[in-house]
C-alpha positions, 0 to 999 in steps of 0.5 A: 093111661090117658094124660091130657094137656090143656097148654096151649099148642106152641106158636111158631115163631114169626120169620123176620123178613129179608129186609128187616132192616130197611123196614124197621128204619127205612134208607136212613131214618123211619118214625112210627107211631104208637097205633094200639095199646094193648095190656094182657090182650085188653086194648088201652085208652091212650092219653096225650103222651101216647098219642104224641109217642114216635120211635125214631129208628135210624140204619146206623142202628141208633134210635130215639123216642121224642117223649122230651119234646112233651111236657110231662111225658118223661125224658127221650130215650136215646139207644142203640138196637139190633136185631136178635134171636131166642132159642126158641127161633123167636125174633126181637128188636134188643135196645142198649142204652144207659137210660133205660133203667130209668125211662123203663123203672128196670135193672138192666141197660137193655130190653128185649121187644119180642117182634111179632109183625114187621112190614112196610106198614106196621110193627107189632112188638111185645115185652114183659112190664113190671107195674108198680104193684110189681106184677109182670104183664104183657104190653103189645104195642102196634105201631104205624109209619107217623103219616098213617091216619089210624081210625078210633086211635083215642077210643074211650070206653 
């Protein structure tokens, strides 16, 4: 009997650095900024919002995004983060904050961010996202340190 299986082979987790915590927030505070967008692998057009969108993490393990600072771009988001581990030996970034629920449209107090690149120069995250259809798709986001100048950032199709 010959089974075959067209799943994909499993990926091996990506191995968070040594010091993670420096490169994700620096001596004492690191701001990134959104780079790339992409939804289900299809890159998206970024308006206004995204493309004034910063992450601000702090080594006290507090962050904080600057959306309020932007008309029309919603409320900033204030939380705490830390780093965490699935079974599967996958690496997140996990934010806790009583904001999320209506900055994200989601249930629970924190979200996971599943870290697929971290270094001095980027950082890749992944999380699962309900649209408004109520259909779950994935978001990648590649973010970079806020002084790196990124090519083709505004594309249009």
């Amino acid at each position: 009997m010959l089974i075959v299986s067209c799943a994909e082979p499993q990926k091996e987790p990506y191995m968070l650095p040594d010091h993670a915590e420096s490169l994700i927030a620096g001596d004492s505070a690191k701001t990134w900024k959104l780079a790339r967008r992409f939804n289900n692998k299809t890159r998206m057009n970024m308006g206004d919002c995204f493309l004034l969108y910063r992450q601000t993490y702090q080594s006290d393990m507090t962050m904080h995004d600057n959306n309020g600072e932007h008309s029309d771009c919603g409320p900033t988001l204030n939380a705490t983060w830390k780093f965490a581990k699935d079974e599967r030996g996958n690496y997140y970034v996990k934010w806790n904050s009583k904001e999320l629920p209506e900055v994200m449209h989601i249930e629970q107090d924190y979200k996971f961010f599943k870290i697929l690149r971290l270094s001095e120069e980027q950082m890749t995250l992944q999380f699962s996202h309900k649209q408004f259809s109520n259909k779950t798709t994935i978001i990648t986001d590649i973010y970079v340190p806020e002084y790196v100048s990124v090519e083709d950032r505004e594309f249009h199709w």
